[in-house]
PDBQT receptor file of N, H, CA, C and O in Angstrom, charges set to zero:
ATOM      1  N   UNK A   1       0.042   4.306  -7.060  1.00  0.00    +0.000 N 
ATOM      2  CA  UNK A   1      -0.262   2.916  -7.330  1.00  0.00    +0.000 C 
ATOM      3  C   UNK A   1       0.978   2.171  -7.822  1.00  0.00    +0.000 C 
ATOM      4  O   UNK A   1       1.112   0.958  -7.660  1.00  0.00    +0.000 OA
ATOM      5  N   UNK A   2       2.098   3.137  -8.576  1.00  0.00    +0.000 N 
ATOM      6  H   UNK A   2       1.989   4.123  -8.707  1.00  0.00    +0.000 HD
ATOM      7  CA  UNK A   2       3.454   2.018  -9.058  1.00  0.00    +0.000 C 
ATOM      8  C   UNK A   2       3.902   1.461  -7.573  1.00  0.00    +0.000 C 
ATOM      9  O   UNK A   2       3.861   0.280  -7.226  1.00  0.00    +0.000 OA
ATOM     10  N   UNK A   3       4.413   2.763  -6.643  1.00  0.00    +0.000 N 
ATOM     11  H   UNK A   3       4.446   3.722  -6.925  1.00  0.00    +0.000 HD
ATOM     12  CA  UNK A   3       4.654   1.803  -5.393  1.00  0.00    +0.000 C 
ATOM     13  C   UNK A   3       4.239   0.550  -5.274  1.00  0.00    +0.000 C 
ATOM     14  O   UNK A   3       4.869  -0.495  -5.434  1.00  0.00    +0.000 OA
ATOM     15  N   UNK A   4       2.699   0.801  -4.867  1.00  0.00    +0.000 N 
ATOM     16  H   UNK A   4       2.187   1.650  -4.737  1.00  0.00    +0.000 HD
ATOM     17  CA  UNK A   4       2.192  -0.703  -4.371  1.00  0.00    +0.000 C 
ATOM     18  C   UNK A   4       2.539  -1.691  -5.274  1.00  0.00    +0.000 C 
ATOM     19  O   UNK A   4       2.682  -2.811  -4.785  1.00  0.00    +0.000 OA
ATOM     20  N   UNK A   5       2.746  -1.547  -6.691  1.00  0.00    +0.000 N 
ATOM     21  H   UNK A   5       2.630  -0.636  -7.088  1.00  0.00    +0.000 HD
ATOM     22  CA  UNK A   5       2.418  -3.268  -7.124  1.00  0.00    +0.000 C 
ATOM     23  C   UNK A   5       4.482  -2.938  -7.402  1.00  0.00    +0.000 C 
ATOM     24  O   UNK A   5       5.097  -3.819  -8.002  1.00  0.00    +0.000 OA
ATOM     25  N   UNK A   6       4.946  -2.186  -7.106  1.00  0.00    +0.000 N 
ATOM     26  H   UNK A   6       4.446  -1.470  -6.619  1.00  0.00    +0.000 HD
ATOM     27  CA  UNK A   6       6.365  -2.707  -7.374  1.00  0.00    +0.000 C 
ATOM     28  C   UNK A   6       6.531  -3.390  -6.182  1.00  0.00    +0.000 C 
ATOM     29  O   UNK A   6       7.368  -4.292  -6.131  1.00  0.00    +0.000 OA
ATOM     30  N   UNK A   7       5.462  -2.928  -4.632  1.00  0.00    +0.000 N 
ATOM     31  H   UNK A   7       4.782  -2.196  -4.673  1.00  0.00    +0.000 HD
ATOM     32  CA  UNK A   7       6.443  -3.765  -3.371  1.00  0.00    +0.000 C 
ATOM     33  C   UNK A   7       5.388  -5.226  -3.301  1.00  0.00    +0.000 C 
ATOM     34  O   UNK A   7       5.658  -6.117  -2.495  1.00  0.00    +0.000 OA
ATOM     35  N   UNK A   8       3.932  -5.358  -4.432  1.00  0.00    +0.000 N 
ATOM     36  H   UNK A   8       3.713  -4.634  -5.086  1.00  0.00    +0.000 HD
ATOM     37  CA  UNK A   8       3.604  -6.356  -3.786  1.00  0.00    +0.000 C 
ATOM     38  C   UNK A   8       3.545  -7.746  -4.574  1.00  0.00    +0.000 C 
ATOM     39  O   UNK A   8       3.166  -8.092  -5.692  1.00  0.00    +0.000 OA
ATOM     40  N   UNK A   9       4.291  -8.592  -3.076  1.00  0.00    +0.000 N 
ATOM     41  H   UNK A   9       4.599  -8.311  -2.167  1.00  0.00    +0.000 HD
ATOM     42  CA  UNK A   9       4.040 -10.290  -3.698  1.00  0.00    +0.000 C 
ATOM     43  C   UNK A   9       2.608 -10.624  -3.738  1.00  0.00    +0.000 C 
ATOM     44  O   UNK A   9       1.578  -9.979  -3.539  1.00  0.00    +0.000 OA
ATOM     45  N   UNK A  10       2.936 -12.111  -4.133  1.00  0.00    +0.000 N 
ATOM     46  H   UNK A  10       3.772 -12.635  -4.294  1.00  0.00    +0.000 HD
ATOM     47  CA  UNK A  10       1.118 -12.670  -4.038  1.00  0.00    +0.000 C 
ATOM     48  C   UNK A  10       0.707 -12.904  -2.982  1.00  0.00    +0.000 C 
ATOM     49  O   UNK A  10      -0.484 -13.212  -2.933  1.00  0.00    +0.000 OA
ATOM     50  N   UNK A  11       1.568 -12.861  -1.564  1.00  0.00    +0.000 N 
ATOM     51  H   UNK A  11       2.535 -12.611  -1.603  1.00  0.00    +0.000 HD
ATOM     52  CA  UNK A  11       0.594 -13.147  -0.413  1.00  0.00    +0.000 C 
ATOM     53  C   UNK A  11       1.360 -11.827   0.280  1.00  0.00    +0.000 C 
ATOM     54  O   UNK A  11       1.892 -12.071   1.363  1.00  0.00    +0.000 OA
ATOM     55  N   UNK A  12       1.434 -10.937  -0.046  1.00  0.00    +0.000 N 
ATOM     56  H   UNK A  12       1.001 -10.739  -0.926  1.00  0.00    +0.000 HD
ATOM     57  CA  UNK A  12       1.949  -9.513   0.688  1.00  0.00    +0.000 C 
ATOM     58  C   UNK A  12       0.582  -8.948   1.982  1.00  0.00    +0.000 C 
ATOM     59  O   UNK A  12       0.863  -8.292   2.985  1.00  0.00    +0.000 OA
ATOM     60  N   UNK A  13      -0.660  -9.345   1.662  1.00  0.00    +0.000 N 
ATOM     61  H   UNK A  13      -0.888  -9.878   0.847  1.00  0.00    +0.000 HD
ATOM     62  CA  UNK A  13      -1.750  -9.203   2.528  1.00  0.00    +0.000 C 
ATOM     63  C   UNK A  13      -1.046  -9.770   3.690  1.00  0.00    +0.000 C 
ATOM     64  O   UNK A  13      -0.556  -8.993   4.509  1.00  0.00    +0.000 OA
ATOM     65  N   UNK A  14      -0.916 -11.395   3.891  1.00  0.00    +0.000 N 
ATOM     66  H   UNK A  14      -1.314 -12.026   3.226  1.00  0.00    +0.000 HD
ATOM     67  CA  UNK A  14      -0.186 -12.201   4.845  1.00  0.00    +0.000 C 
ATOM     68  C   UNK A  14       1.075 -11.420   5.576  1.00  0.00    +0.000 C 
ATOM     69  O   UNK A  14       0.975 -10.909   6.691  1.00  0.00    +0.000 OA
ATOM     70  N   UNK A  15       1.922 -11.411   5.011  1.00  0.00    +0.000 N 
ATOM     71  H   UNK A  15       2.003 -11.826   4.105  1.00  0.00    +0.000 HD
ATOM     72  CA  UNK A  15       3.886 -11.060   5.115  1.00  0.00    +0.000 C 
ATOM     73  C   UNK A  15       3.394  -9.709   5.873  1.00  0.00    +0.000 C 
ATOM     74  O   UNK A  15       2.488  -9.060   5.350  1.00  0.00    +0.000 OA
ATOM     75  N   UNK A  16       3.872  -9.348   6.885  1.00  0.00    +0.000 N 
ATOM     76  H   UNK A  16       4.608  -9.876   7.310  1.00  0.00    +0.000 HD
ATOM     77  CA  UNK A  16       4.356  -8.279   7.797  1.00  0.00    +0.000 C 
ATOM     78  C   UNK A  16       5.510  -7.430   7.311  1.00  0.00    +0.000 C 
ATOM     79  O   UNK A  16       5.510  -6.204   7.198  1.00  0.00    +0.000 OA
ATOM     80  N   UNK A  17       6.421  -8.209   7.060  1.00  0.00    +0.000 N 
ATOM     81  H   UNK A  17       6.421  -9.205   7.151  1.00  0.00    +0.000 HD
ATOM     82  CA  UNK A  17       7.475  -7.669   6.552  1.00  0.00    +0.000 C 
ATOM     83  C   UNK A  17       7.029  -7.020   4.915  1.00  0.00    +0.000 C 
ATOM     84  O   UNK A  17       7.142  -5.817   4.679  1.00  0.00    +0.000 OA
ATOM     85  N   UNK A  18       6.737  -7.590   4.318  1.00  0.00    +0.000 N 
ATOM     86  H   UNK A  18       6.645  -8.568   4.510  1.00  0.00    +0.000 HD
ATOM     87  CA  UNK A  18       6.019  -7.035   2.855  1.00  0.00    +0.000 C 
ATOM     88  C   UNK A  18       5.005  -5.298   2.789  1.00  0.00    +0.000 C 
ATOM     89  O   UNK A  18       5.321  -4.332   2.096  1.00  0.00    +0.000 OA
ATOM     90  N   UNK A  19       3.911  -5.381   3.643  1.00  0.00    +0.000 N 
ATOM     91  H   UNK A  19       3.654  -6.167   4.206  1.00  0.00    +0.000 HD
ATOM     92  CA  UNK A  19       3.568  -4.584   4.383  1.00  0.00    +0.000 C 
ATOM     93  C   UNK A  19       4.244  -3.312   5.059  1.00  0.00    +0.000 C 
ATOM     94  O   UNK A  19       4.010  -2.134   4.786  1.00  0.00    +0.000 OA
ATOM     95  N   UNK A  20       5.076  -3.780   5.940  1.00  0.00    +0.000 N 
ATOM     96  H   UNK A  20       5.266  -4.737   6.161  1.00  0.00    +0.000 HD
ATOM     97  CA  UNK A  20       6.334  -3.034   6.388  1.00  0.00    +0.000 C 
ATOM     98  C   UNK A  20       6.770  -1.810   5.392  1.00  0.00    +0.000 C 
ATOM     99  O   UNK A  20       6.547  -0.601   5.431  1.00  0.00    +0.000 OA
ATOM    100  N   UNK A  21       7.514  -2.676   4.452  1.00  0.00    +0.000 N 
ATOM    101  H   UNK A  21       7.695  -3.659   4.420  1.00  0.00    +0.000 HD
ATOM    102  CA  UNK A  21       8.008  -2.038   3.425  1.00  0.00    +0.000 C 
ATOM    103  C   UNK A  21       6.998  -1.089   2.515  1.00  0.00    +0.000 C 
ATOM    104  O   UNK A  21       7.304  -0.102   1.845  1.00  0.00    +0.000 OA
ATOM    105  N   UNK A  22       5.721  -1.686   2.698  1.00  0.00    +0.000 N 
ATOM    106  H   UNK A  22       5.472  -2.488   3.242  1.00  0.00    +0.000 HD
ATOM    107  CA  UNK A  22       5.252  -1.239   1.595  1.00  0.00    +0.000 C 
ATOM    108  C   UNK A  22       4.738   0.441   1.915  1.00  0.00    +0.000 C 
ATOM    109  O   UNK A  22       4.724   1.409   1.155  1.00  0.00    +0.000 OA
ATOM    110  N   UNK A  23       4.242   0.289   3.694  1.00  0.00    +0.000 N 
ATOM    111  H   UNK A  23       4.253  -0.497   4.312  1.00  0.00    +0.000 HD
ATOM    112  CA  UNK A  23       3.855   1.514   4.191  1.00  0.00    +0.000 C 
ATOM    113  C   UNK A  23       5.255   2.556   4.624  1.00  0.00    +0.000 C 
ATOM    114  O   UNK A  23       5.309   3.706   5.060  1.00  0.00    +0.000 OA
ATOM    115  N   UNK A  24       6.085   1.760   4.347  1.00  0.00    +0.000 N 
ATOM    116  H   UNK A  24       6.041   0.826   3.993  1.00  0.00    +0.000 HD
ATOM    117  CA  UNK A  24       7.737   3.043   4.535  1.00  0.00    +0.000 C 
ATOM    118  C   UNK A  24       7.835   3.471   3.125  1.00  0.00    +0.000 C 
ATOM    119  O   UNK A  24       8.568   4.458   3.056  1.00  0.00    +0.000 OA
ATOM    120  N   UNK A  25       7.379   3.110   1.983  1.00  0.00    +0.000 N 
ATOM    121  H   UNK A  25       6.783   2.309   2.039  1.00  0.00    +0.000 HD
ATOM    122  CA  UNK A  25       7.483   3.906   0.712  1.00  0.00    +0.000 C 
ATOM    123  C   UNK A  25       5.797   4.475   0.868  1.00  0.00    +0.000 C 
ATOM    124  O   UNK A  25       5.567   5.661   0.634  1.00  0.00    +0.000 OA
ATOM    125  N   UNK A  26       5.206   3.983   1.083  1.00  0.00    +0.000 N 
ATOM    126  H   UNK A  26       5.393   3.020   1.273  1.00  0.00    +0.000 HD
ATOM    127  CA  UNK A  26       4.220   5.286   0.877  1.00  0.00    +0.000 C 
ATOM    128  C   UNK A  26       4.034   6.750   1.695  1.00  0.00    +0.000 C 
ATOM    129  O   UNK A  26       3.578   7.817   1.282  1.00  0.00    +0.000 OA
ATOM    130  N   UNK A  27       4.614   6.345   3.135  1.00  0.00    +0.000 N 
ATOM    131  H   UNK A  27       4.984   5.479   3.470  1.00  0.00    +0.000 HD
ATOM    132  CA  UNK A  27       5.206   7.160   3.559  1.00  0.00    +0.000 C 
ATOM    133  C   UNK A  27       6.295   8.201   3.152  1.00  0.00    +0.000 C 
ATOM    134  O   UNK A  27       6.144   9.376   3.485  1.00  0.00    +0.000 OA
ATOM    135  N   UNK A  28       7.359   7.813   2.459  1.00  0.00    +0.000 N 
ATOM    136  H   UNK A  28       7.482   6.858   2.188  1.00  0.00    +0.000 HD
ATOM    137  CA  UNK A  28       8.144   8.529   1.772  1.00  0.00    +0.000 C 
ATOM    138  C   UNK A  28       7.391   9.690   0.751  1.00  0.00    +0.000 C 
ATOM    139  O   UNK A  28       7.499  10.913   0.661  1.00  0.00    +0.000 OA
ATOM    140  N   UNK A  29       6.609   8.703   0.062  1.00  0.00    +0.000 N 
ATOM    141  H   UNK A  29       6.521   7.709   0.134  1.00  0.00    +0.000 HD
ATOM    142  CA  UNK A  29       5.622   9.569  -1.094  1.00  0.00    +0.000 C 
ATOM    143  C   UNK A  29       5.055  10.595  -0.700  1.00  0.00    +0.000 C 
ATOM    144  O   UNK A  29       5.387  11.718  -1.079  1.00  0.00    +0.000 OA
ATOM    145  N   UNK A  30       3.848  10.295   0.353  1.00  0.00    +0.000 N 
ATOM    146  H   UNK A  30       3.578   9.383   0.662  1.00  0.00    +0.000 HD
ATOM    147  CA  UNK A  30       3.816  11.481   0.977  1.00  0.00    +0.000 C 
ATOM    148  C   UNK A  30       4.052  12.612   1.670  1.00  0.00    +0.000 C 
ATOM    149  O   UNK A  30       3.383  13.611   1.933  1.00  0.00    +0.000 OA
ATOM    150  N   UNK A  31       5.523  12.117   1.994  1.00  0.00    +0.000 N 
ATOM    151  H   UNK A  31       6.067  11.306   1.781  1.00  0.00    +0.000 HD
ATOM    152  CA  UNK A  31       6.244  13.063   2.766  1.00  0.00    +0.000 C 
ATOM    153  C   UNK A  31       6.857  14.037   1.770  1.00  0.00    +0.000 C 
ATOM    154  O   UNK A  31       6.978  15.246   1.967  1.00  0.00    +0.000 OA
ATOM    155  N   UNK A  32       7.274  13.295   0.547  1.00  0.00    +0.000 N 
ATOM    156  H   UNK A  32       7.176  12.313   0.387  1.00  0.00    +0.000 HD
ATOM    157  CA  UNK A  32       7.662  14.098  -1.109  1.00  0.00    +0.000 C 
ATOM    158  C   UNK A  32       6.681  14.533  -1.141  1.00  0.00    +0.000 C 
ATOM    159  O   UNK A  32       6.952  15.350  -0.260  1.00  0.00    +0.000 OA
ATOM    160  N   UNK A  33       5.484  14.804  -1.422  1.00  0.00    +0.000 N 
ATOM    161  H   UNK A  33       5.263  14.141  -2.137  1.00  0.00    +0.000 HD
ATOM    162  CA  UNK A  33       4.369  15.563  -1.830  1.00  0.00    +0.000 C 
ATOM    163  C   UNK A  33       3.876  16.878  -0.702  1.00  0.00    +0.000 C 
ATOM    164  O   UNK A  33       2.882  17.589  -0.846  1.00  0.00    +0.000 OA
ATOM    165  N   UNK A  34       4.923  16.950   0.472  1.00  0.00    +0.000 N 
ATOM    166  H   UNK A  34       5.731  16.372   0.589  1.00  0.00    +0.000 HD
ATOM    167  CA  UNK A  34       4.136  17.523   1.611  1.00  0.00    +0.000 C 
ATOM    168  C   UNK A  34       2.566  17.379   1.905  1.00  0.00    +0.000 C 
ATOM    169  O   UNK A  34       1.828  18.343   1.704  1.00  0.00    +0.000 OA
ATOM    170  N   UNK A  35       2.110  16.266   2.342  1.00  0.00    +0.000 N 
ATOM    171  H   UNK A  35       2.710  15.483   2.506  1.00  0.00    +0.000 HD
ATOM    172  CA  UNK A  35       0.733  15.538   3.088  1.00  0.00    +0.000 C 
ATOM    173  C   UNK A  35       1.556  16.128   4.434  1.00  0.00    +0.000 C 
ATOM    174  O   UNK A  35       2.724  16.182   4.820  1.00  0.00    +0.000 OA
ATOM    175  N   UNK A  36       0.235  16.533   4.906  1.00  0.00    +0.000 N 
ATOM    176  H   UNK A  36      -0.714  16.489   4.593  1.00  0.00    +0.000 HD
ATOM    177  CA  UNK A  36       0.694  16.578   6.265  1.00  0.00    +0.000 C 
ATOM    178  C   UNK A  36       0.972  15.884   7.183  1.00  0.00    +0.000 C 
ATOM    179  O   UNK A  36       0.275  14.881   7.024  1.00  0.00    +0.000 OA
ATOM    180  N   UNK A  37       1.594  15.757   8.123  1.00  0.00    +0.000 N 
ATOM    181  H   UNK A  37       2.160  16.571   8.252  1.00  0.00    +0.000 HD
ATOM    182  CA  UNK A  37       2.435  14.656   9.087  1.00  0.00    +0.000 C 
ATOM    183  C   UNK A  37       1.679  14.184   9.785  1.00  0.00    +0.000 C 
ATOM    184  O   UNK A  37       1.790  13.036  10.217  1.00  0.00    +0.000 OA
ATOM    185  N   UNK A  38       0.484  15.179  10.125  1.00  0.00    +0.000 N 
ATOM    186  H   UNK A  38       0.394  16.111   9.774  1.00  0.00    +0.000 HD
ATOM    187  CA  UNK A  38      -0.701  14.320  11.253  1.00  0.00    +0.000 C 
ATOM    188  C   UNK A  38      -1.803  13.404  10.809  1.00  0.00    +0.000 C 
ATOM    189  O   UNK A  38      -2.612  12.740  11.456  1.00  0.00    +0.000 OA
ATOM    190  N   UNK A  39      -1.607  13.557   9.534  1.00  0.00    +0.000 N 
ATOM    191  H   UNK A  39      -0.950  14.097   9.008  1.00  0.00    +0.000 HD
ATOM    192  CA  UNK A  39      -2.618  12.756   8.429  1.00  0.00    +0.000 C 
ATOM    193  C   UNK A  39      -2.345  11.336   7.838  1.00  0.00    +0.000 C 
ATOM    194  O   UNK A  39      -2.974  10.394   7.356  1.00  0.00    +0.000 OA
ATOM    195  N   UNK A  40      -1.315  11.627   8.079  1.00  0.00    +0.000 N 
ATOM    196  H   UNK A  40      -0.804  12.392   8.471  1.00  0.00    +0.000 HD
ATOM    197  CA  UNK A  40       0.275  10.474   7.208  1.00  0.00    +0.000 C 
ATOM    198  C   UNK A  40      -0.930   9.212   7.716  1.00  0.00    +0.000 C 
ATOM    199  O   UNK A  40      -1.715   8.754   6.886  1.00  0.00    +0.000 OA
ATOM    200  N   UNK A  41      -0.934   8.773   9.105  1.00  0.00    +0.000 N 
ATOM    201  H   UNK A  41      -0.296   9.146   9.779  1.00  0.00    +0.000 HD
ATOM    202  CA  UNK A  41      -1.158   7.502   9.536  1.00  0.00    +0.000 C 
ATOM    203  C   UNK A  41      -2.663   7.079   8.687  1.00  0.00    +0.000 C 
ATOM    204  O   UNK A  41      -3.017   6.615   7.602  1.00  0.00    +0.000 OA
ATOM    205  N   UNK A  42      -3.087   7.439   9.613  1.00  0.00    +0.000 N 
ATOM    206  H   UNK A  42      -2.800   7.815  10.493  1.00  0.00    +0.000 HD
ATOM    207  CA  UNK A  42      -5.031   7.698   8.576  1.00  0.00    +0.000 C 
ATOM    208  C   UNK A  42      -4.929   7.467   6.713  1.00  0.00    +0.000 C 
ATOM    209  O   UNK A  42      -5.590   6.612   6.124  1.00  0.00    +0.000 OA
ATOM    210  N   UNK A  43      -4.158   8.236   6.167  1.00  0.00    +0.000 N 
ATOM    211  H   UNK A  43      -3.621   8.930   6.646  1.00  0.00    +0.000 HD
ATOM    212  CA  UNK A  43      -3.505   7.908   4.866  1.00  0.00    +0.000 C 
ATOM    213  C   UNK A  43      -3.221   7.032   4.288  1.00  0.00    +0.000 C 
ATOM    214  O   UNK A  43      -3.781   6.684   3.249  1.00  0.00    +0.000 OA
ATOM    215  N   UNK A  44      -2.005   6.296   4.978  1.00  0.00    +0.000 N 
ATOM    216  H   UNK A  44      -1.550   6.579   5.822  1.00  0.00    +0.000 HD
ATOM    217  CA  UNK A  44      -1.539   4.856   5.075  1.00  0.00    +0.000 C 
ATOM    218  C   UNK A  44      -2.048   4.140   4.884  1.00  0.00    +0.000 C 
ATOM    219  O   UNK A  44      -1.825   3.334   3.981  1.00  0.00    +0.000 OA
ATOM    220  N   UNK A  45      -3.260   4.117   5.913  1.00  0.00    +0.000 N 
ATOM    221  H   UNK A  45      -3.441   4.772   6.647  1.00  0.00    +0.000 HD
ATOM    222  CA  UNK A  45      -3.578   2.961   5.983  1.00  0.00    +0.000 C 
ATOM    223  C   UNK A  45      -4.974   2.929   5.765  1.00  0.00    +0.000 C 
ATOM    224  O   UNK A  45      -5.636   1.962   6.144  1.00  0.00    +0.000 OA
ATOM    225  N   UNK A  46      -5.600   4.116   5.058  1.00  0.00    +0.000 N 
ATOM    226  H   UNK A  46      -5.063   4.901   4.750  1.00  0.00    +0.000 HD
ATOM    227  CA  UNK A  46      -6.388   3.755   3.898  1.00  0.00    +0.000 C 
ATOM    228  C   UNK A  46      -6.291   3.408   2.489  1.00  0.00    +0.000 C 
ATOM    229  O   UNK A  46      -7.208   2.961   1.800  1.00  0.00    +0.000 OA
ATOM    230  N   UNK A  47      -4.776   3.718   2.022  1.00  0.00    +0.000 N 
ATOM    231  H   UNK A  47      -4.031   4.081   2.582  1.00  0.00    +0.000 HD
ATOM    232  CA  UNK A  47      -4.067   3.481   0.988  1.00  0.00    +0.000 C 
ATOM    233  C   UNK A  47      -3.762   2.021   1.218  1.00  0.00    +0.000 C 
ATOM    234  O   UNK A  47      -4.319   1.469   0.270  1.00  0.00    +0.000 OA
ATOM    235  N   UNK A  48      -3.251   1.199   1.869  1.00  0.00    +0.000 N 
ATOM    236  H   UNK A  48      -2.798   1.647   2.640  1.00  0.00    +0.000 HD
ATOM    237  CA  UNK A  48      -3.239  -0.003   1.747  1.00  0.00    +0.000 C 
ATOM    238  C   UNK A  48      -4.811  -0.964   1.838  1.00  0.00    +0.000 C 
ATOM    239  O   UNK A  48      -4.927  -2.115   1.418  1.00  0.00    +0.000 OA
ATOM    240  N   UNK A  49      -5.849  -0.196   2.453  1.00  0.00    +0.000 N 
ATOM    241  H   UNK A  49      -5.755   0.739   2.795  1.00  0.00    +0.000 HD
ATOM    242  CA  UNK A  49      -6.815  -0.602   2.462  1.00  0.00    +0.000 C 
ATOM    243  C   UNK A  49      -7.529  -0.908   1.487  1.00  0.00    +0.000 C 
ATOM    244  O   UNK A  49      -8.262  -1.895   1.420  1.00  0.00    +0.000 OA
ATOM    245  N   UNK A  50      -7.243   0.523   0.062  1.00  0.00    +0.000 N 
ATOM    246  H   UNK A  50      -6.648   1.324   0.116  1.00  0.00    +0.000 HD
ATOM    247  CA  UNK A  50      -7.377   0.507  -1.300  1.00  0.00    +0.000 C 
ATOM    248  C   UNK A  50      -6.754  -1.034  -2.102  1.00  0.00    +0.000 C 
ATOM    249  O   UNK A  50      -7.205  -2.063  -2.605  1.00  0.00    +0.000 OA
ATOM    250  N   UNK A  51      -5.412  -0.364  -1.811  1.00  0.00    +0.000 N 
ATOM    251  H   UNK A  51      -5.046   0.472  -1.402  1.00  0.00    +0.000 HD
ATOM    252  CA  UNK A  51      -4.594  -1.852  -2.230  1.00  0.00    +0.000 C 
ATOM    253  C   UNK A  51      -5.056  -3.041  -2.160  1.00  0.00    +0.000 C 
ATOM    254  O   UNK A  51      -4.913  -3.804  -3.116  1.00  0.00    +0.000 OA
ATOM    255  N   UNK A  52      -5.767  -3.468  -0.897  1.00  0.00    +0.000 N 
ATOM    256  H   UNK A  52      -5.883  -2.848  -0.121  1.00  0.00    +0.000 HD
ATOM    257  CA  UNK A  52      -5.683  -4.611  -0.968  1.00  0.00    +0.000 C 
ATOM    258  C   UNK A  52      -7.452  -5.231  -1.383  1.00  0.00    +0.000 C 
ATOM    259  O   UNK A  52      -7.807  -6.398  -1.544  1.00  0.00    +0.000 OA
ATOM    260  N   UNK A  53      -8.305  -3.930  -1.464  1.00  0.00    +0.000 N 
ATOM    261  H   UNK A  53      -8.016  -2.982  -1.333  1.00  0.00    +0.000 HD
ATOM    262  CA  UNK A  53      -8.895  -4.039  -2.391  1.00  0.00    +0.000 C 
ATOM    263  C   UNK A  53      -8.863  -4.624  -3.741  1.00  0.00    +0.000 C 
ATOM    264  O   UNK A  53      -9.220  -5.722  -4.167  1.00  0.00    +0.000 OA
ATOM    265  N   UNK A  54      -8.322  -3.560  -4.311  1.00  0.00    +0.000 N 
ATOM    266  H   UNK A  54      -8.032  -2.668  -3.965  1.00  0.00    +0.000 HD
ATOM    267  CA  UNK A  54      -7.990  -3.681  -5.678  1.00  0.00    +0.000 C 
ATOM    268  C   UNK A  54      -7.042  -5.116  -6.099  1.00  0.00    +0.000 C 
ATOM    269  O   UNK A  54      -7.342  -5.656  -7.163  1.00  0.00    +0.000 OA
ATOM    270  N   UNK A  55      -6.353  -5.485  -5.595  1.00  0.00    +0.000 N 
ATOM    271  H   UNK A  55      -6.109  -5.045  -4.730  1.00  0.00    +0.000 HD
ATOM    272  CA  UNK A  55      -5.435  -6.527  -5.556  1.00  0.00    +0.000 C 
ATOM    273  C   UNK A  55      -6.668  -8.147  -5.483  1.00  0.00    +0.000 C 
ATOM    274  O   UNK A  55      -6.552  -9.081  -6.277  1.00  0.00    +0.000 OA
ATOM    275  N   UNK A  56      -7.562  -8.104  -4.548  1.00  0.00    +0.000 N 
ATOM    276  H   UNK A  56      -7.656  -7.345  -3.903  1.00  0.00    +0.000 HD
ATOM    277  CA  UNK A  56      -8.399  -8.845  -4.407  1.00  0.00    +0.000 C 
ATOM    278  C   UNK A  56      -9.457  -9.149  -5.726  1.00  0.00    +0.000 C 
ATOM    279  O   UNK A  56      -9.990 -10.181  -6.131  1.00  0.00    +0.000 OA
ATOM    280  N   UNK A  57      -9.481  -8.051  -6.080  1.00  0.00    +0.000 N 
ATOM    281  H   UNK A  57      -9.048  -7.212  -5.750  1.00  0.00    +0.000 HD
ATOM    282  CA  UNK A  57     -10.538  -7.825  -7.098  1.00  0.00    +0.000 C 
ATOM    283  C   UNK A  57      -9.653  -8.425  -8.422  1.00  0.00    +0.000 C 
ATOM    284  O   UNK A  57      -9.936  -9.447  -9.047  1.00  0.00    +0.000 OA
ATOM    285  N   UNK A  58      -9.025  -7.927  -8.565  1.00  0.00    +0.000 N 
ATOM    286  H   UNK A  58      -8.795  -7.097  -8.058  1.00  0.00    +0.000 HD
ATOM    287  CA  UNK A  58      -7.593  -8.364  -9.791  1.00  0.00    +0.000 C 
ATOM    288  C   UNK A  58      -7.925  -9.915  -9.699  1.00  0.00    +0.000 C 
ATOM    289  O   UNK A  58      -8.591 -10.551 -10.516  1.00  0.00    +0.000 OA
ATOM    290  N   UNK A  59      -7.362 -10.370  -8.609  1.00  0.00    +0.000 N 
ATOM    291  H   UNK A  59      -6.821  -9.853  -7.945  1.00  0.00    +0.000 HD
ATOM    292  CA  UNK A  59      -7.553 -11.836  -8.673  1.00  0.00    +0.000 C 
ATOM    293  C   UNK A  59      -8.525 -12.450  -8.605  1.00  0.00    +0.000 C 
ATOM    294  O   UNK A  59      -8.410 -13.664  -8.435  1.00  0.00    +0.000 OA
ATOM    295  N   UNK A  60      -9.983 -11.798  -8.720  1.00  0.00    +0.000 N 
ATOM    296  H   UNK A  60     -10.076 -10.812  -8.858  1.00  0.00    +0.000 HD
ATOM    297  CA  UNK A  60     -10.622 -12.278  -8.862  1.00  0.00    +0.000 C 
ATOM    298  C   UNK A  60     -11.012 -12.445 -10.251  1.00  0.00    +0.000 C 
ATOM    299  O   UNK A  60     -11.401 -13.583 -10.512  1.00  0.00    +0.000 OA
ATOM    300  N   UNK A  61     -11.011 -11.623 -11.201  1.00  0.00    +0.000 N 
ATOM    301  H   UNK A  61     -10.695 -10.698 -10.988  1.00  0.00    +0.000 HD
ATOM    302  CA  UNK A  61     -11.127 -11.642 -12.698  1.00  0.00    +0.000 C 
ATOM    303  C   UNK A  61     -10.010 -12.137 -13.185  1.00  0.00    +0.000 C 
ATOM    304  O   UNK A  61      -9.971 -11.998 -14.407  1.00  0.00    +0.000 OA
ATOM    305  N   UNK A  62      -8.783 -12.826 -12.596  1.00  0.00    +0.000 N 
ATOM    306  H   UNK A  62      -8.814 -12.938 -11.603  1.00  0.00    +0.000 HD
ATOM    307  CA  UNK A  62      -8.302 -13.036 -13.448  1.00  0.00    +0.000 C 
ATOM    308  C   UNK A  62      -8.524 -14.616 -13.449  1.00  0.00    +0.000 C 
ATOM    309  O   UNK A  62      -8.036 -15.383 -14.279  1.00  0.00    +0.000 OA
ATOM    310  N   UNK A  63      -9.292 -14.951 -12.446  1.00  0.00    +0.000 N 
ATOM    311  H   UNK A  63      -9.688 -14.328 -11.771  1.00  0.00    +0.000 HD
ATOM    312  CA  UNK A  63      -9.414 -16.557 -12.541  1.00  0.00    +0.000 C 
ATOM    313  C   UNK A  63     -10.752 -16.608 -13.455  1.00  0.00    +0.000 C 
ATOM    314  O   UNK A  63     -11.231 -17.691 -13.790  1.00  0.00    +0.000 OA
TER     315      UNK A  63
């Protein structure tokens, strides 16, 4: 979870490039942890799916 909120802006959902970045460090992470390589994708991009959960929800309590 430090990854994500060190790579994310406030409209990082939007930004491609933000995104980008954000799934080449989680990638890294898991590649440090040995996750397996065929899993990596599926991983990813339920991990940002989390993210942008949680990120949604954040802003919602904080208004």
């Amino acid at each position: 979870m430090v990854v994500i909120r060190q790579n994310a802006t406030i409209d990082w959902t939007l930004r491609k490039n933000v995104q980008a970045k954000m799934r080449v460090s989680i990638k890294r992470l898991l590649k440090k942890y040995s996750y397996p390589p065929d899993k990596q994708k599926i991983a990813t991009r339920n991990i940002l799916e989390q993210a942008e959960i949680v990120c949604r929800d954040v802003a919602v309590f904080a208004t």
